[in-house]
ZADO-1210 file (C-alpha; in nm, 4 decimals, padded with zeros to 6 digits):
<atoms>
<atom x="00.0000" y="00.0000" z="00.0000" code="UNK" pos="1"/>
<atom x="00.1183" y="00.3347" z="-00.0825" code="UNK" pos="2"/>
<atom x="-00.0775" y="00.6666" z="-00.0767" code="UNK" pos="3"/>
<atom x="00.0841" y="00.9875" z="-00.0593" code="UNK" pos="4"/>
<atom x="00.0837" y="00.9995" z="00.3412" code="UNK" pos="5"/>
<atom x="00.1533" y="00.6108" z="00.3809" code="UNK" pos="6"/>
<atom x="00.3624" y="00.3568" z="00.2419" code="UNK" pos="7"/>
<atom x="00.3934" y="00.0246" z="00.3170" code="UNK" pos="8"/>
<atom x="00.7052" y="-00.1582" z="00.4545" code="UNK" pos="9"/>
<atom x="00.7608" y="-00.5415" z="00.5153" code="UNK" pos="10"/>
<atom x="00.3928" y="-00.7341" z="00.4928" code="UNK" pos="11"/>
<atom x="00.2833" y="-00.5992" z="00.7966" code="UNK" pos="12"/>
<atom x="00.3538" y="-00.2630" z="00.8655" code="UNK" pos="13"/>
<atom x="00.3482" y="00.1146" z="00.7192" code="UNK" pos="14"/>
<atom x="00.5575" y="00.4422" z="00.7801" code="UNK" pos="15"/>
<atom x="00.4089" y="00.7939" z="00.7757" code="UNK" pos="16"/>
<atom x="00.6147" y="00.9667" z="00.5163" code="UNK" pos="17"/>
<atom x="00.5497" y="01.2874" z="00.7027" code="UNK" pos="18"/>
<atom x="00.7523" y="01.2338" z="01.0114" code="UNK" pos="19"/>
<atom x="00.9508" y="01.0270" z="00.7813" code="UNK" pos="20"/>
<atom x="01.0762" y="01.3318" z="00.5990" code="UNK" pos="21"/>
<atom x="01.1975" y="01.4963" z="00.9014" code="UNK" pos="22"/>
<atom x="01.3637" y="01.1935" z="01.0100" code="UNK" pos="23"/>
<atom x="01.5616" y="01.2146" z="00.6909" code="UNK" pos="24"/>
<atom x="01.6276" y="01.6100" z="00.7184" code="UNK" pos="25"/>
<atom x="01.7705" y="01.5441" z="01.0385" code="UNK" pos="26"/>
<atom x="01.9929" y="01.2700" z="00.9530" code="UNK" pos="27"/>
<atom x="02.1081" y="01.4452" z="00.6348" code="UNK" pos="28"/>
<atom x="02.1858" y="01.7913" z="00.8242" code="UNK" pos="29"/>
<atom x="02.3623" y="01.6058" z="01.1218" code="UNK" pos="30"/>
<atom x="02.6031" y="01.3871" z="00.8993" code="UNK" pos="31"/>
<atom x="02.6712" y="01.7055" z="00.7130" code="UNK" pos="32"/>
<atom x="02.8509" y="01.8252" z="00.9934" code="UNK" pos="33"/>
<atom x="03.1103" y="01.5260" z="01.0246" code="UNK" pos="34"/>
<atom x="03.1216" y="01.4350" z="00.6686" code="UNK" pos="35"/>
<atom x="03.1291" y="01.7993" z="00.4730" code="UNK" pos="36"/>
<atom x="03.2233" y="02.1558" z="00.5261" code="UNK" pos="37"/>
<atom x="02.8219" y="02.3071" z="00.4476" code="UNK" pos="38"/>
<atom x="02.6495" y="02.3962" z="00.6987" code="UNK" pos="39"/>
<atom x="02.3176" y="02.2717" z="00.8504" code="UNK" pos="40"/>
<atom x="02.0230" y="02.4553" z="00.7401" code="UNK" pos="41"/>
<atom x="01.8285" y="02.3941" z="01.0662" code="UNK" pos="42"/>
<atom x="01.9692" y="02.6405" z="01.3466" code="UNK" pos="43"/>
<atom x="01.9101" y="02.4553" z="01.6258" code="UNK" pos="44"/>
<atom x="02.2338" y="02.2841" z="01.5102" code="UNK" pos="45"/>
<atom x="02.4300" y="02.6071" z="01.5437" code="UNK" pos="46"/>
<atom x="02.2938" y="02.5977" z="01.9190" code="UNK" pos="47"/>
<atom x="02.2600" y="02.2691" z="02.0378" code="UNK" pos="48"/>
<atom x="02.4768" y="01.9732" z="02.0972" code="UNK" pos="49"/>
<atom x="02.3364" y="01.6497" z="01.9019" code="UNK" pos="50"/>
<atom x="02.5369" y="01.3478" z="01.8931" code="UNK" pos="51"/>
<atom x="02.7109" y="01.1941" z="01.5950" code="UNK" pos="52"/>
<atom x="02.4674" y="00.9899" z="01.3430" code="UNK" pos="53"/>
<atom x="02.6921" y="00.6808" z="01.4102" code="UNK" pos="54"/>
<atom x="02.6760" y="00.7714" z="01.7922" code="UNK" pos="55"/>
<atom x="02.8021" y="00.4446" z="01.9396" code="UNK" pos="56"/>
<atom x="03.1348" y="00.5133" z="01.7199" code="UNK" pos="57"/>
<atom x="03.1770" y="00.8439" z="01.7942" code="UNK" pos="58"/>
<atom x="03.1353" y="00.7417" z="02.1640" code="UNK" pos="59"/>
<atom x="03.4023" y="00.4577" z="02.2066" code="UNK" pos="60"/>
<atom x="03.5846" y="00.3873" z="01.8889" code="UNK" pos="61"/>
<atom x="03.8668" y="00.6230" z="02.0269" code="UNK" pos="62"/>
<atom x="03.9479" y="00.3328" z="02.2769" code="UNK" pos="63"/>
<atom x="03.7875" y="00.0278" z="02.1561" code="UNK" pos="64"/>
<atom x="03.7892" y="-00.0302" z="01.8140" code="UNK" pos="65"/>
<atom x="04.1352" y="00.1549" z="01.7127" code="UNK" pos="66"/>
<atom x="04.3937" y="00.1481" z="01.9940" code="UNK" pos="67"/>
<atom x="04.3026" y="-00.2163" z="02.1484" code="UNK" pos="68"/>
<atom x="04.3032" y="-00.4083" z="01.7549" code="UNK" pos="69"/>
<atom x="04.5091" y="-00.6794" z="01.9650" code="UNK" pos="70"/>
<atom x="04.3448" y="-00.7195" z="02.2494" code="UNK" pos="71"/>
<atom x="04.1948" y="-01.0660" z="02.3442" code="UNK" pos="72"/>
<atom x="03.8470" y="-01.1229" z="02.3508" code="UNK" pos="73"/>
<atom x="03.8820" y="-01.1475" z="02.7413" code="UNK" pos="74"/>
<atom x="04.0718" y="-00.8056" z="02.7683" code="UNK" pos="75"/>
<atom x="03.8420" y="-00.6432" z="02.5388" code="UNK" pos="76"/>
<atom x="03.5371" y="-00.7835" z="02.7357" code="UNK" pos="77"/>
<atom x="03.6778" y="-00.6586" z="03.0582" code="UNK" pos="78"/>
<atom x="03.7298" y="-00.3253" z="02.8899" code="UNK" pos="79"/>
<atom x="03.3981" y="-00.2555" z="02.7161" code="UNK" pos="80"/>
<atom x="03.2618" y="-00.3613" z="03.0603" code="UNK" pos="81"/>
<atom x="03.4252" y="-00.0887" z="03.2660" code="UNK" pos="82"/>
<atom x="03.3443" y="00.1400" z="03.0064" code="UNK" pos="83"/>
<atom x="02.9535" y="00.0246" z="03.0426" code="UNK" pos="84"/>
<atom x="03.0222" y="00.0825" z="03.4170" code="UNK" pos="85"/>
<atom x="03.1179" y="00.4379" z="03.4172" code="UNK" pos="86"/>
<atom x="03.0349" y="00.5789" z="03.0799" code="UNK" pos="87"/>
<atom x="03.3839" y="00.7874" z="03.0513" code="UNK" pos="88"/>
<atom x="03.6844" y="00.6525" z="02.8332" code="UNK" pos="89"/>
<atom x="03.8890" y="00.7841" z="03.0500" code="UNK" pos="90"/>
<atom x="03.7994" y="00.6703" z="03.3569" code="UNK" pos="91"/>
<atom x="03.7382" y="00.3179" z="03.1911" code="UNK" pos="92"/>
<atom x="04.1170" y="00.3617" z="03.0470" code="UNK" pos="93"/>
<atom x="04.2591" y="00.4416" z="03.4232" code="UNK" pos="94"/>
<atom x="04.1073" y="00.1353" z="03.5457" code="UNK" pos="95"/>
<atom x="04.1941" y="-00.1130" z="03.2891" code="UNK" pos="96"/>
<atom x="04.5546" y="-00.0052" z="03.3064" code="UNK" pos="97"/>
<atom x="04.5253" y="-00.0972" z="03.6914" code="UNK" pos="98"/>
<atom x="04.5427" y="00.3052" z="03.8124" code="UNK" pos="99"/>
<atom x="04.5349" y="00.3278" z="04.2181" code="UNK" pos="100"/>
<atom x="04.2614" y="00.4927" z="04.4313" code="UNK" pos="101"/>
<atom x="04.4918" y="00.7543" z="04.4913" code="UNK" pos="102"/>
<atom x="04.5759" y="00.7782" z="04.1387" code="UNK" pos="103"/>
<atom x="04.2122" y="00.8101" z="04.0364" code="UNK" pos="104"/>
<atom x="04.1524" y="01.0842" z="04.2908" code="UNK" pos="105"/>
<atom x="04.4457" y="01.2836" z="04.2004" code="UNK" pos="106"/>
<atom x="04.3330" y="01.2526" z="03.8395" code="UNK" pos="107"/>
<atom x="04.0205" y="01.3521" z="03.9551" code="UNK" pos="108"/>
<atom x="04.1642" y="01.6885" z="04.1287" code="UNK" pos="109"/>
<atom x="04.3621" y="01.8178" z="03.8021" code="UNK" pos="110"/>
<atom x="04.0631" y="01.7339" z="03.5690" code="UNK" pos="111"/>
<atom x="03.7038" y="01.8417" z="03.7694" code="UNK" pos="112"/>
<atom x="03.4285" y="01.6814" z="03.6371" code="UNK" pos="113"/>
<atom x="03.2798" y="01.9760" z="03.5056" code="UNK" pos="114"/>
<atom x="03.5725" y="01.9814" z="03.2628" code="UNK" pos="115"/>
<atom x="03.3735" y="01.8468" z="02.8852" code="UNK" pos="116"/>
<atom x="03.6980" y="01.7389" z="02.7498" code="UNK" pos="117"/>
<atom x="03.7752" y="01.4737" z="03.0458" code="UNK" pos="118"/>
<atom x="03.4552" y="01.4085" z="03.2277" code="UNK" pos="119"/>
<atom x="03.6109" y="01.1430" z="03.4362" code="UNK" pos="120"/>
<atom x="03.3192" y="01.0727" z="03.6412" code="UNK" pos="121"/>
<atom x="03.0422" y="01.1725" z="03.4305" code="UNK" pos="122"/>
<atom x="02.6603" y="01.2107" z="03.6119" code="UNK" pos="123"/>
<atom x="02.5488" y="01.2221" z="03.9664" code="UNK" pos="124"/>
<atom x="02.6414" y="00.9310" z="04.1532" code="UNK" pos="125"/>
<atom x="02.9471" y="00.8916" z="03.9591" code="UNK" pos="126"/>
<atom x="03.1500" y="01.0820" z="04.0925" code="UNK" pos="127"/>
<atom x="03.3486" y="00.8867" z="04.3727" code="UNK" pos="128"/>
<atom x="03.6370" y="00.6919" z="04.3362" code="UNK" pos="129"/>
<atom x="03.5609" y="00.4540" z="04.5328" code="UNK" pos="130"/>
<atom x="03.2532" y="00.3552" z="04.3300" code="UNK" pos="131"/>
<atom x="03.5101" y="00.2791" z="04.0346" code="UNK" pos="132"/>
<atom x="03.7179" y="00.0829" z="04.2435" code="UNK" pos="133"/>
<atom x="03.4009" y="-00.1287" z="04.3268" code="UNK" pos="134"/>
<atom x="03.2939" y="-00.1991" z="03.9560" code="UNK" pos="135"/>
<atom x="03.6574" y="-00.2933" z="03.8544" code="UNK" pos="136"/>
<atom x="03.6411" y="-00.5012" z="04.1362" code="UNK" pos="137"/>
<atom x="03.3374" y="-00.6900" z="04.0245" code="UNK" pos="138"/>
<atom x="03.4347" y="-00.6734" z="03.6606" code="UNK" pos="139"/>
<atom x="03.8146" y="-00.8572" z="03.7425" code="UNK" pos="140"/>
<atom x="03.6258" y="-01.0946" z="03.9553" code="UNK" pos="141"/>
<atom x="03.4231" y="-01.2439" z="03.7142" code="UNK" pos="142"/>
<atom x="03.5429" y="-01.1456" z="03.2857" code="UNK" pos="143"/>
<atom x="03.7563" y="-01.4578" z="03.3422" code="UNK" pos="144"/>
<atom x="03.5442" y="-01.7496" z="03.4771" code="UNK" pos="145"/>
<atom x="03.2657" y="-01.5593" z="03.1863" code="UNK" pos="146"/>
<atom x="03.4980" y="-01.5453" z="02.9100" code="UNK" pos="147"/>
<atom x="03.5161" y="-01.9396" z="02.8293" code="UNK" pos="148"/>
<atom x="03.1290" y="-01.8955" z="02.9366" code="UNK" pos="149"/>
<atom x="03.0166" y="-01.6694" z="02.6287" code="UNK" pos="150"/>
<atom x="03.0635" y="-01.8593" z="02.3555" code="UNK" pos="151"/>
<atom x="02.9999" y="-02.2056" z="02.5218" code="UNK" pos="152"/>
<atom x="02.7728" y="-02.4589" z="02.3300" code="UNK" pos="153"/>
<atom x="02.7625" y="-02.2504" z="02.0543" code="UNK" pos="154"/>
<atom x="02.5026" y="-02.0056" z="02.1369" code="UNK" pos="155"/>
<atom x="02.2386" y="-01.8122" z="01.9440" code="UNK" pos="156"/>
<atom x="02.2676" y="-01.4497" z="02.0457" code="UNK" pos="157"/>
<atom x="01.9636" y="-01.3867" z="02.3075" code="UNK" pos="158"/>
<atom x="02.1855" y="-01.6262" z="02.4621" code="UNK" pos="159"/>
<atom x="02.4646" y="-01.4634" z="02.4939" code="UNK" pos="160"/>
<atom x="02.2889" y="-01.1547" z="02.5938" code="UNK" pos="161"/>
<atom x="02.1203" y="-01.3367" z="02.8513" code="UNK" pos="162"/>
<atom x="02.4624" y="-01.4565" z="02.9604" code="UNK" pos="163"/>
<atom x="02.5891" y="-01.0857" z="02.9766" code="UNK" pos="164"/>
<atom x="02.3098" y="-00.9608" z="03.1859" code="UNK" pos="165"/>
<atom x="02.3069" y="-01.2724" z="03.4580" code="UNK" pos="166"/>
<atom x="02.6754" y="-01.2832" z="03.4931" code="UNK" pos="167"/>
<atom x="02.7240" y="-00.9158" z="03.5906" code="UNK" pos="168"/>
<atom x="02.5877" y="-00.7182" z="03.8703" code="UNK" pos="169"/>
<atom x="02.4786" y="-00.3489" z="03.7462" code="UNK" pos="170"/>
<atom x="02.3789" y="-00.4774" z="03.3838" code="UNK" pos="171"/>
<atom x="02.0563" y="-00.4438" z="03.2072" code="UNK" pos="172"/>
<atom x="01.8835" y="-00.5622" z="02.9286" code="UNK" pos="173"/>
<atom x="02.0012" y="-00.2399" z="02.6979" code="UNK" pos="174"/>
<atom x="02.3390" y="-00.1876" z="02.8715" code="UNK" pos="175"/>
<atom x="02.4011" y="-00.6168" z="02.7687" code="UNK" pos="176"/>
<atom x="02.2799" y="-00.5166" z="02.4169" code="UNK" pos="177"/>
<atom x="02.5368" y="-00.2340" z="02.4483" code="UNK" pos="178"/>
<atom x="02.8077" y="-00.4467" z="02.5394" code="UNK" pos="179"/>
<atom x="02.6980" y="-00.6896" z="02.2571" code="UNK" pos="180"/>
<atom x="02.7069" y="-00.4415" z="01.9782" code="UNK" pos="181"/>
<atom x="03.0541" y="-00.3496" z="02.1195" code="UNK" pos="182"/>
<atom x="03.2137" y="-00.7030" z="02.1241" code="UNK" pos="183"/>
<atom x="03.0859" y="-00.7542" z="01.7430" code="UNK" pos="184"/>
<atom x="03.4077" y="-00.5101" z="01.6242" code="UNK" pos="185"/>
<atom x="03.6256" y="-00.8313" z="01.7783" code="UNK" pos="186"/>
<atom x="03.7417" y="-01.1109" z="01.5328" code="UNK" pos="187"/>
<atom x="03.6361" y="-01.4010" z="01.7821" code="UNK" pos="188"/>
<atom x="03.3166" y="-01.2903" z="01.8394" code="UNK" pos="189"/>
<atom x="03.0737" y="-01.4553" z="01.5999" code="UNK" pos="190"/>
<atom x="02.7592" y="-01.2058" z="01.5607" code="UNK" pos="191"/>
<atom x="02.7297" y="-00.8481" z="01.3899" code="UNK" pos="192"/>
<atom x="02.5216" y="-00.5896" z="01.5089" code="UNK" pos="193"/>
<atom x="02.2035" y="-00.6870" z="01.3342" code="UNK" pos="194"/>
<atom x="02.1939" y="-01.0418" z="01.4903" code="UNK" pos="195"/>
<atom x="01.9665" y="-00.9463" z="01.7352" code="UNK" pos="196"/>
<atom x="01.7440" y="-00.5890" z="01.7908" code="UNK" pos="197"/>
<atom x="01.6754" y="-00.4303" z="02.1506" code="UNK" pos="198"/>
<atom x="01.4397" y="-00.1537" z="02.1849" code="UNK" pos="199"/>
<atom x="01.6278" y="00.1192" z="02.3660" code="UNK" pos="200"/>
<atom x="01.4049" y="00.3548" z="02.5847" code="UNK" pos="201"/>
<atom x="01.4863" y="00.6601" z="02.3582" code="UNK" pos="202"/>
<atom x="01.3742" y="00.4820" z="02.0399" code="UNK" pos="203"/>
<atom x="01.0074" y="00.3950" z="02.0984" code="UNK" pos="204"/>
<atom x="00.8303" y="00.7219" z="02.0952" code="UNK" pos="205"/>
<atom x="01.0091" y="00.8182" z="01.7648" code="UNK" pos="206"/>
<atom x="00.9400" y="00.4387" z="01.6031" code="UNK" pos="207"/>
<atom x="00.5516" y="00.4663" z="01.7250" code="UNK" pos="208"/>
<atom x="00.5163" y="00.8372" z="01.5530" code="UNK" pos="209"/>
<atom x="00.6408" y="00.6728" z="01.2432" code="UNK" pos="210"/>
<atom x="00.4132" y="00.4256" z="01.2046" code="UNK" pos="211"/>
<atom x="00.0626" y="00.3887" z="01.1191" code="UNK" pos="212"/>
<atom x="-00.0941" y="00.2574" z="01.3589" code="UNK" pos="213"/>
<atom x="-00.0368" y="00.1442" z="01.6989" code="UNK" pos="214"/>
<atom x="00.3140" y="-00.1008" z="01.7893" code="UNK" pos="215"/>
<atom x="00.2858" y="-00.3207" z="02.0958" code="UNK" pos="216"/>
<atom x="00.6334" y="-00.3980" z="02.2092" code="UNK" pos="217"/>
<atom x="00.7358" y="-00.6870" z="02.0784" code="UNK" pos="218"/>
<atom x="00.6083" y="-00.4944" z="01.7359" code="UNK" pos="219"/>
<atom x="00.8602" y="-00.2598" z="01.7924" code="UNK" pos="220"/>
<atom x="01.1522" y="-00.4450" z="01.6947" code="UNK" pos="221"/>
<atom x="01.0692" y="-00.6104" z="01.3298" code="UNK" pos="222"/>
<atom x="00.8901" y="-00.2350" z="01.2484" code="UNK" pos="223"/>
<atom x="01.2566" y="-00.1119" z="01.3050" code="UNK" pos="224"/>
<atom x="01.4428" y="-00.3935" z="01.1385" code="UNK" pos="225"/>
<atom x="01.2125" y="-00.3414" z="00.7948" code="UNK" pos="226"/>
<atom x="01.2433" y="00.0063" z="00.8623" code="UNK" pos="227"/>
<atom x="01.6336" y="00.0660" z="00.8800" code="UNK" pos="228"/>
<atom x="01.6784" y="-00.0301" z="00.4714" code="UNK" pos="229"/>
<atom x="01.3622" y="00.1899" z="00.3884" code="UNK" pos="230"/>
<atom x="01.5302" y="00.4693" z="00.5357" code="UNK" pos="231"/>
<atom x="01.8584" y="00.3951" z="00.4036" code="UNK" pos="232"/>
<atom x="01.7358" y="00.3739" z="00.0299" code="UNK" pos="233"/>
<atom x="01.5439" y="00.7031" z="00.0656" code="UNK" pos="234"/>
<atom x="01.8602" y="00.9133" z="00.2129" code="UNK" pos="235"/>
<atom x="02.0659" y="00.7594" z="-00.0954" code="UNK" pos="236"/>
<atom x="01.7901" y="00.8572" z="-00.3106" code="UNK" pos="237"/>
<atom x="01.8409" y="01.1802" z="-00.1838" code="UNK" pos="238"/>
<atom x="02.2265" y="01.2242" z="-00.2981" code="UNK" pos="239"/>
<atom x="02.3606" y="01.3889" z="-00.0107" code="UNK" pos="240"/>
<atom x="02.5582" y="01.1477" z="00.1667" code="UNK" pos="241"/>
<atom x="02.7645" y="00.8574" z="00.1067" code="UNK" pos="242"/>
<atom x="02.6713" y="00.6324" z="00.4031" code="UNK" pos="243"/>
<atom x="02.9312" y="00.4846" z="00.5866" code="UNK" pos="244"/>
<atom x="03.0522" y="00.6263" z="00.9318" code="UNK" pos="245"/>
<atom x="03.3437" y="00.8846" z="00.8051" code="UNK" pos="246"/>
<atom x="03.7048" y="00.7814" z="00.8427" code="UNK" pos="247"/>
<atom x="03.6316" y="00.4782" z="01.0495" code="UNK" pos="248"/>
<atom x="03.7545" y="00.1452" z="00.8394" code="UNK" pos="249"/>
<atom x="03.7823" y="-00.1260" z="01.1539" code="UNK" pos="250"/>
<atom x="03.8767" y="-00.4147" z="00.9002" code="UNK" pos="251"/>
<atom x="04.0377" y="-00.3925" z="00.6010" code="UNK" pos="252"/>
<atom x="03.6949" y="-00.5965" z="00.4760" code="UNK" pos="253"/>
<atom x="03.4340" y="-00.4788" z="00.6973" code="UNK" pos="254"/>
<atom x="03.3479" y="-00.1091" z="00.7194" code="UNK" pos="255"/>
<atom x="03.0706" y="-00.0365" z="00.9343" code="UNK" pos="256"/>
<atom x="02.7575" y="00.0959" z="00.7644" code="UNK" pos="257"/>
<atom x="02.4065" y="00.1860" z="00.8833" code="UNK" pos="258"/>
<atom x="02.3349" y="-00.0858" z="01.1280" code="UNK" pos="259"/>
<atom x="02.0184" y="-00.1151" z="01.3525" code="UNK" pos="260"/>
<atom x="02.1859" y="00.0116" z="01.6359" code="UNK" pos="261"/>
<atom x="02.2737" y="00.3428" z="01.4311" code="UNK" pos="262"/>
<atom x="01.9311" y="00.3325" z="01.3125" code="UNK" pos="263"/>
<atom x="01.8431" y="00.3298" z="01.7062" code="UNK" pos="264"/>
<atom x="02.0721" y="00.6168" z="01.7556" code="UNK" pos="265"/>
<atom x="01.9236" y="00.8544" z="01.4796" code="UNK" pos="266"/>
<atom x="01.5831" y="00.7915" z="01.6382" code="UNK" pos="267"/>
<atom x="01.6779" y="00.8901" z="01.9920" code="UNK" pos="268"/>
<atom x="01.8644" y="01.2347" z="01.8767" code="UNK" pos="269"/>
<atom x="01.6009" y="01.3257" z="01.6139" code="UNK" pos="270"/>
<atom x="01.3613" y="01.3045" z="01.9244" code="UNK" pos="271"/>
<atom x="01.6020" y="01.5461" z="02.0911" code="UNK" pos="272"/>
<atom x="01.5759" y="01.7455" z="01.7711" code="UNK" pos="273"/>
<atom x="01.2293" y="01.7756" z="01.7620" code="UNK" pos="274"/>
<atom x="01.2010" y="01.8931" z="02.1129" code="UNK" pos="275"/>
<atom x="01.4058" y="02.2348" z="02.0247" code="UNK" pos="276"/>
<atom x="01.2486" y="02.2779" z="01.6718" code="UNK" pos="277"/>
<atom x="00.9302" y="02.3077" z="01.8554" code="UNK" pos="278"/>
<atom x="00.7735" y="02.0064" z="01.6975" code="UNK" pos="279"/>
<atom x="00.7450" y="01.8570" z="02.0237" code="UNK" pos="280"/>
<atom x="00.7382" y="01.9816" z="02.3848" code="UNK" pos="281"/>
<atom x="01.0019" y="01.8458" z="02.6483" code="UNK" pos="282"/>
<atom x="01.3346" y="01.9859" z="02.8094" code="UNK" pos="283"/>
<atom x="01.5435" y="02.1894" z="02.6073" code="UNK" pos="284"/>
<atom x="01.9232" y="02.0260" z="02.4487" code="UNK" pos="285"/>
<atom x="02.2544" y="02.1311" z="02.6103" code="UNK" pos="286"/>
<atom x="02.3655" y="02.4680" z="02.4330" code="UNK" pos="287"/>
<atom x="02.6885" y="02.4766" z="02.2123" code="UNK" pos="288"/>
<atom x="02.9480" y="02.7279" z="02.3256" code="UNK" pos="289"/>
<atom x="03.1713" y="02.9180" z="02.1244" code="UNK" pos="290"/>
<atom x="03.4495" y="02.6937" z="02.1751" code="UNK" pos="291"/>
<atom x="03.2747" y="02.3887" z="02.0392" code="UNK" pos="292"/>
<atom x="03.1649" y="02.5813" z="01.7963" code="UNK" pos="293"/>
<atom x="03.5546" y="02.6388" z="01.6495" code="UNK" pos="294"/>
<atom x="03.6271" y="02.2929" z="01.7744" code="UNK" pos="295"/>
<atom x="03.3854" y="02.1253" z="01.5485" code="UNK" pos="296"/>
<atom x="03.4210" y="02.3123" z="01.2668" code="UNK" pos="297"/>
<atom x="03.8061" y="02.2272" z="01.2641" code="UNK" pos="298"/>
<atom x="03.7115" y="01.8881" z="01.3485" code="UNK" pos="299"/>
<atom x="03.4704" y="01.8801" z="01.0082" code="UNK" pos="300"/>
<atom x="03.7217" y="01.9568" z="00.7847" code="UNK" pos="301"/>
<atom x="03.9856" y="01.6857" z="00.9349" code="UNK" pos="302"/>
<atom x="03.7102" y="01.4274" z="00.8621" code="UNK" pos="303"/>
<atom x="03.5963" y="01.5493" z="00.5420" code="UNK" pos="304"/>
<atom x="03.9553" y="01.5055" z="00.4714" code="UNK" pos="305"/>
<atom x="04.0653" y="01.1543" z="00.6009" code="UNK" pos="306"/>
<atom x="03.7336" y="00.9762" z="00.5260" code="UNK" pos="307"/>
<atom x="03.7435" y="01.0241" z="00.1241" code="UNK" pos="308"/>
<atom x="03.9791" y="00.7111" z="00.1135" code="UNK" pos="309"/>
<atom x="03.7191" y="00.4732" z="00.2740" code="UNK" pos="310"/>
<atom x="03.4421" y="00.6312" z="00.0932" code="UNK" pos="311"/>
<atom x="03.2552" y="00.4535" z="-00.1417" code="UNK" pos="312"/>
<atom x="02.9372" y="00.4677" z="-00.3952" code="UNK" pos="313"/>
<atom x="02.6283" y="00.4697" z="-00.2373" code="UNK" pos="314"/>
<atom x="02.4121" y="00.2634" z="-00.4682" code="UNK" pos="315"/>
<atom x="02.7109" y="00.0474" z="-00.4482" code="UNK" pos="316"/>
<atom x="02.6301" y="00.0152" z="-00.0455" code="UNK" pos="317"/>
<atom x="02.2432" y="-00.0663" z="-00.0571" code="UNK" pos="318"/>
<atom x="02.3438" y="-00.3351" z="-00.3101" code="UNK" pos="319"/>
<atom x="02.5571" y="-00.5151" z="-00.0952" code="UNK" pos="320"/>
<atom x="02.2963" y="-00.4744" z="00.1823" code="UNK" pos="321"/>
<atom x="01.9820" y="-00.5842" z="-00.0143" code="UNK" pos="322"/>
<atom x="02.2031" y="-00.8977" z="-00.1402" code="UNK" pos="323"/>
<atom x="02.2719" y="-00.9694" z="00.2598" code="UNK" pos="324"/>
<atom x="02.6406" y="-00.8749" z="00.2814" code="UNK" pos="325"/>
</atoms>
């Protein structure tokens, strides 16, 4: 079924093409920033922060999936774990390199947590050192009786999020999905991203205004696994973007492309979006300052630089996906 408000998607469900057009116009205007020099045509993106279209790279690839390419599955497990814990590279760094409780605090003193370019102890309730003590703690008590655990009996991948979630204290159902996604970048870990789908909190408002009609939960997750191609094809239909995450090539034959976690991620910032575009009513984004603002334009142009090597045809892209690969 398609109508000029509705099309269908899968055999079972349909997206409004209204919100779906400033889903795309969101998307488009965001990557813009990373992968090109032009600037946004909204203004709220002169104003307010908005995380990276590929969010979960911008947010750990630093550590994870560039510096730690030799890590064992164990040591990368125990890292992406005390990452998970704490939510702050560096603080997760500090601990997996064994730093002291004195050494965190003193770390602490030079770099407050107020300082955006460190945030040691991000959030409320983070903030003690002797609550990061405790999780590495935990985590060293346990990644090495789980390690030989997570692949046992070759398991299907609820499984091994299951596993995740029992074995350590502190971890959810998302936050197991998040470490999940995370270990796919490792060469022993069996499963990609799209192996299994878990509805984060910030992505079911936006996936129920897309589509017609009301989604119970377990709904939720095929609607956004048909859904993450439909997009796709429409923003290469579009011609603005090339889409694969700029300048990050984590194999020399896998580059990571618009998975269903990114798919995820878009959702929960559009939402964000919508709330200071007045489309929507709810507490306003953090504000850019000036020094961000020269920050990220400098950072713009070093991307739009580097990524044109790993860059490649679009229509190329949707191929490979449609054909499975």
């Amino acid at each position: 079924m398609t109508t000029t408000h509705v099309q269908t998607i899968g055999e079972n469900f349909a997206v409004q093409l209204e919100p779906l057009q400033s889903l795309l116009t969101y998307i488009e205007e965001r990557s813009w920033l990373d992968l090109r020099t032009e600037p946004a045509v909204s203004p709220a993106f002169k104003d307010f922060h908005f995380c990276n279209v590929w969010r979960e790279l911008d947010f750990t690839t630093r550590y994870e999936y560039i510096r730690t390419q030799g890590m064992s599955l164990r040591d990368r497990l125990k890292f992406i774990l005390l990452l998970r814990h704490t939510f702050s590279i560096p603080t997760a760094e500090m601990l997996y390199q064994g730093a002291t409780r004195s050494e965190l605090a003193k770390f602490h003193q030079v770099h407050p947590i107020q300082s955006p370019a460190v945030m040691l102890y991000p959030g409320k309730g983070h903030t003690a050192v002797s609550w990061a003590i405790r999780h590495r703690r935990h985590v060293n008590s346990r990644v090495d009786k789980f390690t030989n655990k997570l692949l046992e009996g070759k398991p299907k991948p609820t499984d091994v999020l299951n596993r995740i979630q029992k074995h350590f204290t502190g971890i959810g159902t998302f936050r197991a999905y998040e470490v999940f996604t995370s270990l796919t970048y490792h060469k022993d870990f069996p499963f990609n991203e799209n192996d299994i789908t878990v509805i984060g909190p910030g992505a079911v408002g936006p996936l129920r205004s897309l589509s017609l009609g009301r989604l119970s939960n377990g709904e939720l997750g095929p609607f956004l696994r048909h859904l993450r191609p439909f997009v796709l094809e429409r923003l290469i239909e579009r011609a603005h973007v090339h889409w694969i995450p700029p300048h990050w090539q984590l194999r020399s034959s896998d580059v990571r492309r618009f998975t269903v976690r990114t798919m995820e991620d878009c959702l929960c910032e559009w939402r964000k979006f919508q709330n200071v575009t007045g489309s929507l009513r709810a507490r306003t984004r953090r504000r850019i300052t000036s020094a961000e603002k020269l920050q990220r334009a400098g950072t713009a142009l070093r991307q739009a630089r580097v990524c044109q090597d790993y860059l490649k045809p679009a229509r190329a892209i949707l191929r490979q996906i449609k054909d499975g690969r």
